[in-house]
Jmol script that loads the backbone (N, CA, C; Angstrom):
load data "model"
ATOM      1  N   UNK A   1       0.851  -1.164   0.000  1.00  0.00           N
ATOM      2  CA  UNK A   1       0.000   0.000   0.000  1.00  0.00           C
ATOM      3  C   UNK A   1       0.903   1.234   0.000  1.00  0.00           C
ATOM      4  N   UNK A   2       0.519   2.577  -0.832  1.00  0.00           N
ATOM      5  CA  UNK A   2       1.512   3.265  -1.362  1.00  0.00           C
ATOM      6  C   UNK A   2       0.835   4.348  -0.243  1.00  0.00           C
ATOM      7  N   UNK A   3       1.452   5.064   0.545  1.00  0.00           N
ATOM      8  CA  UNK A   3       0.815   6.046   1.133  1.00  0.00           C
ATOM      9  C   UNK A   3       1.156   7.020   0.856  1.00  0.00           C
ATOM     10  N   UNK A   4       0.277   8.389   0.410  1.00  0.00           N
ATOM     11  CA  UNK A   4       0.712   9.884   0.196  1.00  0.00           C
ATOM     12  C   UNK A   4       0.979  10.744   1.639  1.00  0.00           C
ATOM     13  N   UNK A   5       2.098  11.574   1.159  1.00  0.00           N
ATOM     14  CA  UNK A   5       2.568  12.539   2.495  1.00  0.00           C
ATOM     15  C   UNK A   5       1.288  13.055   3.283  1.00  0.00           C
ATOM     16  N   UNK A   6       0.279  13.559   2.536  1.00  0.00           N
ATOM     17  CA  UNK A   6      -1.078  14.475   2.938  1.00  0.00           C
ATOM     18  C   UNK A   6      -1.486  12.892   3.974  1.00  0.00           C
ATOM     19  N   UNK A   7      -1.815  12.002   3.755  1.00  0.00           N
ATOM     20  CA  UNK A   7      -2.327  10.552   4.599  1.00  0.00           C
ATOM     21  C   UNK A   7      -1.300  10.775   5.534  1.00  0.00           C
ATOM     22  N   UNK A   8      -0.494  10.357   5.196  1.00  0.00           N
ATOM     23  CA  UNK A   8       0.623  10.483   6.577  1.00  0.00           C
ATOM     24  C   UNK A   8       0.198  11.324   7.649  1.00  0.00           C
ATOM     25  N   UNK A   9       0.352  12.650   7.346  1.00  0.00           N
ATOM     26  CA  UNK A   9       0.242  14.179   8.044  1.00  0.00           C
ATOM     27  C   UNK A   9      -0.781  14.007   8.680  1.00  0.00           C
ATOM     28  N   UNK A  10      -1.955  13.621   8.124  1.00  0.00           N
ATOM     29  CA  UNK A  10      -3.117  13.659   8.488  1.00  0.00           C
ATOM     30  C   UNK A  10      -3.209  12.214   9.693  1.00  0.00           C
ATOM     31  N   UNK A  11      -2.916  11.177   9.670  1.00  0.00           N
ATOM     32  CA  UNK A  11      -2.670  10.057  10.638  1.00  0.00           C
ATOM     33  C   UNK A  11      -2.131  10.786  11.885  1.00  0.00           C
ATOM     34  N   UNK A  12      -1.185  11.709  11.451  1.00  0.00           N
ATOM     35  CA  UNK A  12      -0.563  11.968  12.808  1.00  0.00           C
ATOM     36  C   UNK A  12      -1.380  13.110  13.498  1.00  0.00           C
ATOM     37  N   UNK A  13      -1.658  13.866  12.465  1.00  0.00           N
ATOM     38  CA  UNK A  13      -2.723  14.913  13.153  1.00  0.00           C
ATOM     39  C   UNK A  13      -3.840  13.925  14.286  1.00  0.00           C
ATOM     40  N   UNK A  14      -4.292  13.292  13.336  1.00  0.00           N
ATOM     41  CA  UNK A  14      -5.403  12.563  14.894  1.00  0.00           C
ATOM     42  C   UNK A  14      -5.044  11.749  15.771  1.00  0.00           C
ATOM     43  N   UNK A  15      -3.560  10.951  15.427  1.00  0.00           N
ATOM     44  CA  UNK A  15      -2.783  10.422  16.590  1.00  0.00           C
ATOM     45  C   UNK A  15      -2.429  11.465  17.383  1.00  0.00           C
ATOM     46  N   UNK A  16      -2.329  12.616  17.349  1.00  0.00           N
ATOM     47  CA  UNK A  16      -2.095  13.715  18.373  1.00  0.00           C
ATOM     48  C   UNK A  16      -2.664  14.923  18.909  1.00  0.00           C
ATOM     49  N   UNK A  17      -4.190  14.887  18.824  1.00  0.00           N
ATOM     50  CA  UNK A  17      -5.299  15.344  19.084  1.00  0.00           C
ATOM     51  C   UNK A  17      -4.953  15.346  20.573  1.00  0.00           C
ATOM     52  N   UNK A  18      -4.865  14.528  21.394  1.00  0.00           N
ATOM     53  CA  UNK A  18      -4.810  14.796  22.615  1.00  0.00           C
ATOM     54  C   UNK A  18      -3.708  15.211  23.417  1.00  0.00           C
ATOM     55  N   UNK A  19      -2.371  14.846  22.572  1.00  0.00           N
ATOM     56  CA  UNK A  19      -1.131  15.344  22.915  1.00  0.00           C
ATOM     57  C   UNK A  19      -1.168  17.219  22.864  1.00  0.00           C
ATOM     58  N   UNK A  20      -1.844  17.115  22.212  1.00  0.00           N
ATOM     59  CA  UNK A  20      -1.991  19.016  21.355  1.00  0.00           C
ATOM     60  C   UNK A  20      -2.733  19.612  22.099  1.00  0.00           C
ATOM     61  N   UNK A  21      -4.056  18.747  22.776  1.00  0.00           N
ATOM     62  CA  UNK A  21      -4.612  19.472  23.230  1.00  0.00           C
ATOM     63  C   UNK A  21      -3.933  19.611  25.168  1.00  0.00           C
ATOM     64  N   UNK A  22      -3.329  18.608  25.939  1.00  0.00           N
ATOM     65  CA  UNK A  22      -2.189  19.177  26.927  1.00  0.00           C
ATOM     66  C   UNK A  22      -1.853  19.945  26.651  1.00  0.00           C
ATOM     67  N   UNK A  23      -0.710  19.664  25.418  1.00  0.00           N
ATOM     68  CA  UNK A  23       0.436  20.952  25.411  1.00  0.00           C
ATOM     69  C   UNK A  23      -0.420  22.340  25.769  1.00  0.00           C
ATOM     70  N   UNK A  24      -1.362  22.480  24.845  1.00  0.00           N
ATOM     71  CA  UNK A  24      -1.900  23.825  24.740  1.00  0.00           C
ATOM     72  C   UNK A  24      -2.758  24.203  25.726  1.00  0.00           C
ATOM     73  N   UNK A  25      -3.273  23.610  26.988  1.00  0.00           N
ATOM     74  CA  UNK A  25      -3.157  23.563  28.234  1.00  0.00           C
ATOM     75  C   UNK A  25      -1.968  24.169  28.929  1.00  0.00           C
ATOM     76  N   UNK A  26      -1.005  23.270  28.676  1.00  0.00           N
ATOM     77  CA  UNK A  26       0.232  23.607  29.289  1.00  0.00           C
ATOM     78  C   UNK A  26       1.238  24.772  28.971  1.00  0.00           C
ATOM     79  N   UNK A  27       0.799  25.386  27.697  1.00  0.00           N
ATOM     80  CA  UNK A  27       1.622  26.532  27.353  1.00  0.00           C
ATOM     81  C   UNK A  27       0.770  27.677  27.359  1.00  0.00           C
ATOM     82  N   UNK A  28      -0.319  27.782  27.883  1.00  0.00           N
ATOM     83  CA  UNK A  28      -1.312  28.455  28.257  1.00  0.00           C
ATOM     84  C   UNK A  28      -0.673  28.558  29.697  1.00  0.00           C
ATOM     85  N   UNK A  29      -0.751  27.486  30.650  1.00  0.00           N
ATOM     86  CA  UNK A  29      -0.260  27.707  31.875  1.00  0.00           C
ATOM     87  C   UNK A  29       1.109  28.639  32.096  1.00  0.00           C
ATOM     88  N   UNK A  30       1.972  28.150  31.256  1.00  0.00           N
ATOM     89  CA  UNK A  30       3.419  28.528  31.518  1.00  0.00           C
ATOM     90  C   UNK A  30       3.359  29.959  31.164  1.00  0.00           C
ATOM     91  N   UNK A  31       2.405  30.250  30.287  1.00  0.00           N
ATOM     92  CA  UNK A  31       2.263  31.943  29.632  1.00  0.00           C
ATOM     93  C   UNK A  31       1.772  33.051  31.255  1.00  0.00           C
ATOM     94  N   UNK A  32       0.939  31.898  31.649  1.00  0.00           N
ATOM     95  CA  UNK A  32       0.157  32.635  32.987  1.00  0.00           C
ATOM     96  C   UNK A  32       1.672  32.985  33.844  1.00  0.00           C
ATOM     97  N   UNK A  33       2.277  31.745  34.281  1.00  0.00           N
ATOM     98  CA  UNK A  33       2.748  31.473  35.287  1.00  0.00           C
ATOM     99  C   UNK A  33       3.766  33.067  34.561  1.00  0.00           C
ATOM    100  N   UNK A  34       4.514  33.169  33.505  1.00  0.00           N
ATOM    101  CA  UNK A  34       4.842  34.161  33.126  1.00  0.00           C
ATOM    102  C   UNK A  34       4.844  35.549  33.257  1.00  0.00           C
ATOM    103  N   UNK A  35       3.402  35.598  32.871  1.00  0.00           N
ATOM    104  CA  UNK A  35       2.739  37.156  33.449  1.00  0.00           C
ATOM    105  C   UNK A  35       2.860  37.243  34.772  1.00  0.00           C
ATOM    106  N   UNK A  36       2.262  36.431  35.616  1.00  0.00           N
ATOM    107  CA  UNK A  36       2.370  36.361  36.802  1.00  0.00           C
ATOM    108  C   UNK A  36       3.412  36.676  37.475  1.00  0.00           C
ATOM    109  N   UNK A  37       4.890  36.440  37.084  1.00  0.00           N
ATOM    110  CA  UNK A  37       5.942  36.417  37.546  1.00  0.00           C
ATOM    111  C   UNK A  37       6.219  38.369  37.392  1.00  0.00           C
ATOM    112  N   UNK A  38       6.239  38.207  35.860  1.00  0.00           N
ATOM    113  CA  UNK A  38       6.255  39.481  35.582  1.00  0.00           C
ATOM    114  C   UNK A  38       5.362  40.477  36.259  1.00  0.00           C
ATOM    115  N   UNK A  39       3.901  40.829  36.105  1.00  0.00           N
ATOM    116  CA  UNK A  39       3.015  41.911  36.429  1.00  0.00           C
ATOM    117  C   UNK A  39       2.988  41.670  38.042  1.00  0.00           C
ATOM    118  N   UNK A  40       3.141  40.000  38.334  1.00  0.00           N
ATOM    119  CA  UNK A  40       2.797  39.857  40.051  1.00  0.00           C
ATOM    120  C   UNK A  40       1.383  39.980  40.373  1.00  0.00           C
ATOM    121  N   UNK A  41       0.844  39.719  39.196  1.00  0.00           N
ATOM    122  CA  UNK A  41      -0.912  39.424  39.434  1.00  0.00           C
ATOM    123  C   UNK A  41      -1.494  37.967  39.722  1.00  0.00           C
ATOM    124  N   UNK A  42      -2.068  37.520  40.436  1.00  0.00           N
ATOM    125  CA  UNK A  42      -2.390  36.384  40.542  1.00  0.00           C
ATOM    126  C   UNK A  42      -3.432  35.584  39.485  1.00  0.00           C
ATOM    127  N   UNK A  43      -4.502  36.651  38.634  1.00  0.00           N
ATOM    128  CA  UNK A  43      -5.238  36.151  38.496  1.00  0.00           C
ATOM    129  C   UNK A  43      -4.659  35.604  36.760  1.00  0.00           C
ATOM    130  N   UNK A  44      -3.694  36.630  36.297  1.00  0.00           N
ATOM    131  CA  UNK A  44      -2.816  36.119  35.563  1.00  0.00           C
ATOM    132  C   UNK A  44      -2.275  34.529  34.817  1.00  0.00           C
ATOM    133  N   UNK A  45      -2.530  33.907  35.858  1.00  0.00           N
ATOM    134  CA  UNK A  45      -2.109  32.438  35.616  1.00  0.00           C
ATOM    135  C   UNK A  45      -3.637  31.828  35.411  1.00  0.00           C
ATOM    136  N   UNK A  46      -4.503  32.097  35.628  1.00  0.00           N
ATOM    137  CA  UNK A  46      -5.848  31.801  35.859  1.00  0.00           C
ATOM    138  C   UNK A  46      -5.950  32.225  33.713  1.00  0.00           C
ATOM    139  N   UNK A  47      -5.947  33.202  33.958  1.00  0.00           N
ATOM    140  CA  UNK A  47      -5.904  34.103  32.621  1.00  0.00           C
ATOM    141  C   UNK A  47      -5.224  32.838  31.406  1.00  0.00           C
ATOM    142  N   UNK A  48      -4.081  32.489  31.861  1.00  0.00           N
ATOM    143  CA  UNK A  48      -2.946  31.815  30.667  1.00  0.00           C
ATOM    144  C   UNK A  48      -3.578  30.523  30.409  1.00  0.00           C
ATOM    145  N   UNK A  49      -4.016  29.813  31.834  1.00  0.00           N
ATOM    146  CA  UNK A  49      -4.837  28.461  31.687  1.00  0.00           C
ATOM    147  C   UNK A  49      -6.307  28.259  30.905  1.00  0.00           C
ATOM    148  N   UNK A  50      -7.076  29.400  31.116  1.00  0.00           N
ATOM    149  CA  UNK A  50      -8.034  29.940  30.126  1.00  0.00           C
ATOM    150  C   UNK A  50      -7.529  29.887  28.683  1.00  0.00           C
ATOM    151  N   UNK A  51      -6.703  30.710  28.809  1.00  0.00           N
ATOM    152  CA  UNK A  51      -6.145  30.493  27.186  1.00  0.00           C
ATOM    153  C   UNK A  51      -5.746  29.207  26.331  1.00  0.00           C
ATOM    154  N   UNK A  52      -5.306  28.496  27.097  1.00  0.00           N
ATOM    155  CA  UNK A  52      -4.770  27.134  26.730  1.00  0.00           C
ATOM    156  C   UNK A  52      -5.687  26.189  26.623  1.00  0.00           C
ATOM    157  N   UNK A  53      -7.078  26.340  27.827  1.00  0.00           N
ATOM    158  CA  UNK A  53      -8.278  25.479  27.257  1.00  0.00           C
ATOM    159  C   UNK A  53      -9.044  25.697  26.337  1.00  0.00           C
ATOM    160  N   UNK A  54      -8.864  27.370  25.701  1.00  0.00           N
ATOM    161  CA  UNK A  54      -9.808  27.426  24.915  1.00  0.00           C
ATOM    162  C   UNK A  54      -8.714  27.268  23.515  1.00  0.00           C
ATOM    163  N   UNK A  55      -7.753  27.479  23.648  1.00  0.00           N
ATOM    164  CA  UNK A  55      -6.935  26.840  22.614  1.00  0.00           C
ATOM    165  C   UNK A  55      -7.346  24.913  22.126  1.00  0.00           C
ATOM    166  N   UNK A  56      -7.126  24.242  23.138  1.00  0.00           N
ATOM    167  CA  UNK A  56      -7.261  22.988  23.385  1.00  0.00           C
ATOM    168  C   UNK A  56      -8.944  22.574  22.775  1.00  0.00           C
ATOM    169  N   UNK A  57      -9.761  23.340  22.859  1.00  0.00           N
ATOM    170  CA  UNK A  57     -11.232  23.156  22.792  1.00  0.00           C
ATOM    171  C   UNK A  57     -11.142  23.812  21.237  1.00  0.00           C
ATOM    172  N   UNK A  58     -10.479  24.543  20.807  1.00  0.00           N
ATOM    173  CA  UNK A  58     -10.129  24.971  19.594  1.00  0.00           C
ATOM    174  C   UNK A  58      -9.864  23.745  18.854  1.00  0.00           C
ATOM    175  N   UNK A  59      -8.209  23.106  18.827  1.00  0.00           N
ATOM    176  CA  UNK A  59      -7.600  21.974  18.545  1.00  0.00           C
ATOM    177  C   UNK A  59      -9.137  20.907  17.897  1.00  0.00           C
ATOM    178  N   UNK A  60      -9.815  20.347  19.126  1.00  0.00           N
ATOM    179  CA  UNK A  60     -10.943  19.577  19.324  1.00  0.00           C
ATOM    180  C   UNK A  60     -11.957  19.844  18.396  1.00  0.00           C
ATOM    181  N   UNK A  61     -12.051  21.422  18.214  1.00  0.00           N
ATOM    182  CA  UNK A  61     -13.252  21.138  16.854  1.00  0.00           C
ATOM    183  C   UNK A  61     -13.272  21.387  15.650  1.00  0.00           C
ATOM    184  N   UNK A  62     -11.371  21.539  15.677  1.00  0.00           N
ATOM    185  CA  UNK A  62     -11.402  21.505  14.091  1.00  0.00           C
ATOM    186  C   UNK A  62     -10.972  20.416  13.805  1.00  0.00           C
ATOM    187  N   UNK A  63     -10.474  19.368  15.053  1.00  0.00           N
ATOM    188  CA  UNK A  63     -10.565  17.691  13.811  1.00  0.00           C
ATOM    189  C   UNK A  63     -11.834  17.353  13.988  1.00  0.00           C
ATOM    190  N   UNK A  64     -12.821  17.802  14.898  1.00  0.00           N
ATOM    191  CA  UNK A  64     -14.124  17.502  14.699  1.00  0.00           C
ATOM    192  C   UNK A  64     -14.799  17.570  13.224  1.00  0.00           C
ATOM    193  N   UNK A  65     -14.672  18.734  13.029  1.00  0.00           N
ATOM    194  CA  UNK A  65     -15.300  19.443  11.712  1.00  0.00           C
ATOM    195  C   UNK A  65     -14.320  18.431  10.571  1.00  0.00           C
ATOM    196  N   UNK A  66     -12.850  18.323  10.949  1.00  0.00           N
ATOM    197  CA  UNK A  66     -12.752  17.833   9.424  1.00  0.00           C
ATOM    198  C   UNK A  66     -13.092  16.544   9.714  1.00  0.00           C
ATOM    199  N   UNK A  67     -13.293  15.872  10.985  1.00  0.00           N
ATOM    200  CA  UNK A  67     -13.902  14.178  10.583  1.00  0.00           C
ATOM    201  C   UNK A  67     -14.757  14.475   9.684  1.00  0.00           C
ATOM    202  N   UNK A  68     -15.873  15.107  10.453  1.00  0.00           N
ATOM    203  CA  UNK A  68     -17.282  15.229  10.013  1.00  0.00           C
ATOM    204  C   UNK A  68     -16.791  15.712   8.870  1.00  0.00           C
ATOM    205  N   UNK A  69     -16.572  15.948   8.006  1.00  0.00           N
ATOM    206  CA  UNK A  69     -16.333  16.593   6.378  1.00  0.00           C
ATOM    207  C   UNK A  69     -15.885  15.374   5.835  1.00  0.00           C
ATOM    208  N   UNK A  70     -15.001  13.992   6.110  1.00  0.00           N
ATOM    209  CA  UNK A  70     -14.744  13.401   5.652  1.00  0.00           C
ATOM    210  C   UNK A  70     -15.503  11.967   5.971  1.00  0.00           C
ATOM    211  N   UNK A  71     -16.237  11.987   7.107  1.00  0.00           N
ATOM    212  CA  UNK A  71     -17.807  10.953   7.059  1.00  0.00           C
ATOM    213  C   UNK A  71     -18.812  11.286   6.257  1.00  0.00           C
ATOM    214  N   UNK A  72     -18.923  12.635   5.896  1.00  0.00           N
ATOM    215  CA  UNK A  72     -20.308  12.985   4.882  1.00  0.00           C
ATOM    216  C   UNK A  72     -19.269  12.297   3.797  1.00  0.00           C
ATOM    217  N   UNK A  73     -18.161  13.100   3.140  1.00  0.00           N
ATOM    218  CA  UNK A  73     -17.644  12.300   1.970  1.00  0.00           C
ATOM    219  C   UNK A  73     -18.290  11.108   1.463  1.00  0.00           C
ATOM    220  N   UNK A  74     -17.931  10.197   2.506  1.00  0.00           N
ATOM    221  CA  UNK A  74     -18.017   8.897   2.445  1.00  0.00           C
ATOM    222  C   UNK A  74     -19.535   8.540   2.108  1.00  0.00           C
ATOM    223  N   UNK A  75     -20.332   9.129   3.294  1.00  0.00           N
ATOM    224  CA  UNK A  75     -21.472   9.023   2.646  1.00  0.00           C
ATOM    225  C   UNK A  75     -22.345   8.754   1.744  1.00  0.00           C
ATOM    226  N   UNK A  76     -21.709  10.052   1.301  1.00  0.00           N
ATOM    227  CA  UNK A  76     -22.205  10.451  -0.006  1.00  0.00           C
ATOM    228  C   UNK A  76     -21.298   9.944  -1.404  1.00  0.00           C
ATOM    229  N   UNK A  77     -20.584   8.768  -0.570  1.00  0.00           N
ATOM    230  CA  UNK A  77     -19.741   8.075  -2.233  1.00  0.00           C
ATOM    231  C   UNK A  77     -20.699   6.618  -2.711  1.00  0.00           C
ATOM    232  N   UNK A  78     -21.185   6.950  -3.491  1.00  0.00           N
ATOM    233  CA  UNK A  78     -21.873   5.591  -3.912  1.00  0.00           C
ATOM    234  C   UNK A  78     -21.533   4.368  -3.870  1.00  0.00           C
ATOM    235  N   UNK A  79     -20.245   3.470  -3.584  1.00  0.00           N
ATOM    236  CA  UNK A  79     -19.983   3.043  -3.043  1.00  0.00           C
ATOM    237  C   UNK A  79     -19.774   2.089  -1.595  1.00  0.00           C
ATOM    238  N   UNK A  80     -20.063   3.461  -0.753  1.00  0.00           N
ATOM    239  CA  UNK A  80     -20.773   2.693   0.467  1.00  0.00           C
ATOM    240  C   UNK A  80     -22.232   3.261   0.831  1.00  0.00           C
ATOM    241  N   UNK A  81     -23.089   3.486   0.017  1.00  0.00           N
ATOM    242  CA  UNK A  81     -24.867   3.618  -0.162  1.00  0.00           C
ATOM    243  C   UNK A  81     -25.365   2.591   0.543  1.00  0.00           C
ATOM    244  N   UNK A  82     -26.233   2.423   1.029  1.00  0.00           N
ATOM    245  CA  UNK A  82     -26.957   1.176   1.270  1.00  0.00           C
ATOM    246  C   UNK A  82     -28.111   1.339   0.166  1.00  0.00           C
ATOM    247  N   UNK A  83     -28.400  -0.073  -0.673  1.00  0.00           N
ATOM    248  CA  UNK A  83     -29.483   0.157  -1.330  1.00  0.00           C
ATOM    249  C   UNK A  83     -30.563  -0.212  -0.928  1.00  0.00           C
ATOM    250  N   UNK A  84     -31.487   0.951  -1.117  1.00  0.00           N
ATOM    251  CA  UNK A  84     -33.000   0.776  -0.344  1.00  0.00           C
ATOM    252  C   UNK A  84     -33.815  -0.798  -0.850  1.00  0.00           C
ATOM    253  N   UNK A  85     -34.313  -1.223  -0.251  1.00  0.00           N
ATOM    254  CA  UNK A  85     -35.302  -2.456  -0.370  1.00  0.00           C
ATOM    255  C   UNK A  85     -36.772  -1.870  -0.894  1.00  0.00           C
ATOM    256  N   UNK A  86     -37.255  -2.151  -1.065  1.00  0.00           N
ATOM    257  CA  UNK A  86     -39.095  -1.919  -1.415  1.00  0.00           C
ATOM    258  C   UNK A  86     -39.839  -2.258  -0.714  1.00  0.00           C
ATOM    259  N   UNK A  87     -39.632  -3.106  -0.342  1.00  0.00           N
ATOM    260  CA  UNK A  87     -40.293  -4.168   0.158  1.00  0.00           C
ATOM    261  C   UNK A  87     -40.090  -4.073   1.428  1.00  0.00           C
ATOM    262  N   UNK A  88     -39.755  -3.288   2.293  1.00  0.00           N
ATOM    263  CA  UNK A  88     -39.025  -2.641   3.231  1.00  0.00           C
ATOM    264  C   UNK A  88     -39.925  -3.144   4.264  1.00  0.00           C
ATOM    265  N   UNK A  89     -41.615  -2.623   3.569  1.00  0.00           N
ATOM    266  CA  UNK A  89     -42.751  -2.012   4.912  1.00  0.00           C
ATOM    267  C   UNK A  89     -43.386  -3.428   4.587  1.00  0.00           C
ATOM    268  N   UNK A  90     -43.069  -4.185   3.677  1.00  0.00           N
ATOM    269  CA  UNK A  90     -43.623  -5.402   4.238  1.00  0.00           C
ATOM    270  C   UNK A  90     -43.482  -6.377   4.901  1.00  0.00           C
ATOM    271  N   UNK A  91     -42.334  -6.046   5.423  1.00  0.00           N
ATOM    272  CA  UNK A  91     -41.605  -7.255   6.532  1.00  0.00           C
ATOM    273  C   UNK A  91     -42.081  -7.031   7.717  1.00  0.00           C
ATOM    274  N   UNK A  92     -43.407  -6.411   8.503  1.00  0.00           N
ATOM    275  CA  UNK A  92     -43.536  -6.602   9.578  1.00  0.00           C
ATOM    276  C   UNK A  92     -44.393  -7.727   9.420  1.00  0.00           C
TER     277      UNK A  92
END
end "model"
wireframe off; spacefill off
backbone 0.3
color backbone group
């Protein structure tokens, strides 16, 4: 099986959906812990961790959206259709 770079890229993108979404947790934190150090505000770090979940919740719905873009695909490939029966409503 011959695999293209774009398949590749893309394998690893959803093998690391959850790695991505830590980090960006975690560099959200370290940004806080940052300010914090710097301005000496407390709520600061509160602030950076915010950032990093909504980064992280970011991450989350754009492989959402492209699953979902690539399950309708499929869908909609004739190929995997199910073909309707007729006779459907007479099997009770």
């Amino acid at each position: 099986m011959n695999l293209s770079t774009k398949e590749i890229i893309r394998g690893a993108s959803d093998l690391s959906l959850a790695i991505s979404m830590a980090a960006a947790v975690a560099i959200g934190a370290a940004i806080g812990i940052g300010m914090k150090k710097l301005f000496g505000y407390d709520w600061l770090l509160f602030l950076g961790i915010a950032w990093g979940a909504g980064a992280a919740v970011l991450n989350f719905v754009k492989a959402y959206k492209r699953l979902r873009a690539e399950m309708k695909e499929l869908e909609e490939n004739p190929r995997y259709k199910i073909a309707q029966r007729q006779d459907d409503e007479d099997d009770d």
